[in-house]
C-alpha positions as CSV (number, residue, x, y, z in Angstrom):
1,X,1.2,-18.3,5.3
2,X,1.8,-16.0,2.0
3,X,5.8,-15.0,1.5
4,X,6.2,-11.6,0.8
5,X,9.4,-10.8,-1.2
6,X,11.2,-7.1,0.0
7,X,11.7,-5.5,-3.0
8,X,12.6,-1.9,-2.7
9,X,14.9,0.1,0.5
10,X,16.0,3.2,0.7
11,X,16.3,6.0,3.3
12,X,15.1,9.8,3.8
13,X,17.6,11.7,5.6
14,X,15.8,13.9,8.9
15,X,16.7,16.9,9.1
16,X,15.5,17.3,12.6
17,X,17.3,14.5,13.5
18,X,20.4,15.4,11.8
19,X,19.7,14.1,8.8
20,X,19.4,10.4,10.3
21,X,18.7,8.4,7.4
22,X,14.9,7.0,8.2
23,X,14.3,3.7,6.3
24,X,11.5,2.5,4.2
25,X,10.9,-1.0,2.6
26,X,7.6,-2.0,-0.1
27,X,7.2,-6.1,-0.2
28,X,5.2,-7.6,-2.5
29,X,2.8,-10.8,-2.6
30,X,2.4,-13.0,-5.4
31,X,-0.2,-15.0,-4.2
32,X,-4.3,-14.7,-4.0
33,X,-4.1,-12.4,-0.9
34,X,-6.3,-9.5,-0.5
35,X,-3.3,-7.3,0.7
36,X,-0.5,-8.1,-1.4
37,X,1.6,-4.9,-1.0
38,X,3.8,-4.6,2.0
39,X,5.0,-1.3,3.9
40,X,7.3,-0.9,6.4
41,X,9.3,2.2,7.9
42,X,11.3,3.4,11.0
43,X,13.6,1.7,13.1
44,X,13.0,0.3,17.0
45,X,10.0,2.0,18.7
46,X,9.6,3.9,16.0
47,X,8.5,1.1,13.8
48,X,6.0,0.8,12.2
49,X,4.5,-1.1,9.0
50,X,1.2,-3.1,7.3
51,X,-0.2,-4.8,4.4
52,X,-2.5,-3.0,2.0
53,X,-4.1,-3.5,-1.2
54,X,-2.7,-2.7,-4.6
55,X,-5.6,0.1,-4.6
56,X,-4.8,1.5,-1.2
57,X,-0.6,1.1,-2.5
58,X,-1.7,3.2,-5.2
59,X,-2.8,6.1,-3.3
60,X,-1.4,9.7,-2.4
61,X,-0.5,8.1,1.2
62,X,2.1,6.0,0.0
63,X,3.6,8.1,-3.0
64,X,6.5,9.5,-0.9
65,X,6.6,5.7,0.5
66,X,7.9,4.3,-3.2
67,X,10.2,7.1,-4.1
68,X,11.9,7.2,-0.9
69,X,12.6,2.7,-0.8
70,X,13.5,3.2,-4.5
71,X,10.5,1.3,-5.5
72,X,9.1,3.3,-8.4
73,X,10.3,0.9,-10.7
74,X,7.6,-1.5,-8.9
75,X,4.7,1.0,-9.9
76,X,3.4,-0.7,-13.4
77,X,3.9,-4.5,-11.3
78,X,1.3,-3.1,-8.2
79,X,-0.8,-1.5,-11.2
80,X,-1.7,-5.0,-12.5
81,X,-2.8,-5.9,-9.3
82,X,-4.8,-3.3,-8.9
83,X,-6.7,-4.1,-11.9
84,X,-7.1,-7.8,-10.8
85,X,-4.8,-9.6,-12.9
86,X,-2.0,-11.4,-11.5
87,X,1.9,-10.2,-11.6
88,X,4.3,-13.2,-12.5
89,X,6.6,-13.3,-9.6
90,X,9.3,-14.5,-11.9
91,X,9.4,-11.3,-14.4
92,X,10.0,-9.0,-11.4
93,X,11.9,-11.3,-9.5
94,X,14.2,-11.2,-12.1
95,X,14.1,-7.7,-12.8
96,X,15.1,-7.3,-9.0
97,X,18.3,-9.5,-9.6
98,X,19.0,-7.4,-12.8
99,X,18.7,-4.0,-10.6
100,X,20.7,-5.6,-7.3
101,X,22.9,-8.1,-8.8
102,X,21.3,-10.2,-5.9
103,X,17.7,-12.2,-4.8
104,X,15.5,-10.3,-2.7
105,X,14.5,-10.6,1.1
106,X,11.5,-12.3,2.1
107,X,9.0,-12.6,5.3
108,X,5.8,-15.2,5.4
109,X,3.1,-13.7,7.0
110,X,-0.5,-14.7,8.1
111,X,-1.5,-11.3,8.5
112,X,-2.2,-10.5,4.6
């Protein structure tokens, strides 16, 4: 099982829905896994979230994803990964802390 460490929320308001804020959440891997990046929005039914890899993170899909959970800060972090070279989960770990004033959520999963 490889623990993936939540590291950016944040909302986007719907205006359709009077502005109900829709959440979004990026997780991130520090282990050998071949999907290391974690996405994840919605709420109930309306769920709905994967692992991907630092490449695919990178893409236009998932540019809105980072700026809505606040997790543009993790940009430089997901583009060492996507050159293959590993991230010290320490350094951003404690850069969380510095930003939250508290450690992040993690998950395990088998599905990375």
């Amino acid at each position: 099982m490889a623990r993936y460490f939540v590291l950016a929320k944040g909302t986007k308001p719907l205006p359709q829905s009077n502005n109900f804020p829709w959440p979004y959440e990026i997780a991130i891997c520090f282990e050998a896994v071949l999907s290391p990046i974690g996405f994840a929005e919605g709420v109930g039914h309306g769920q709905a979230g994967g692992h991907f890899s630092a490449q695919d993170a990178l893409g236009p899909t998932w540019r809105e994803h980072f700026f809505y959970a606040g997790g543009e800060w993790l940009l430089p972090f997901v583009r060492e990964l996507a050159a293959g070279r590993s991230v010290p989960s320490a350094l951003v770990l404690k850069k969380y802390q510095e930003l939250h004033g508290v450690e992040p959520q993690s998950y395990e999963s088998n599905l990375s």
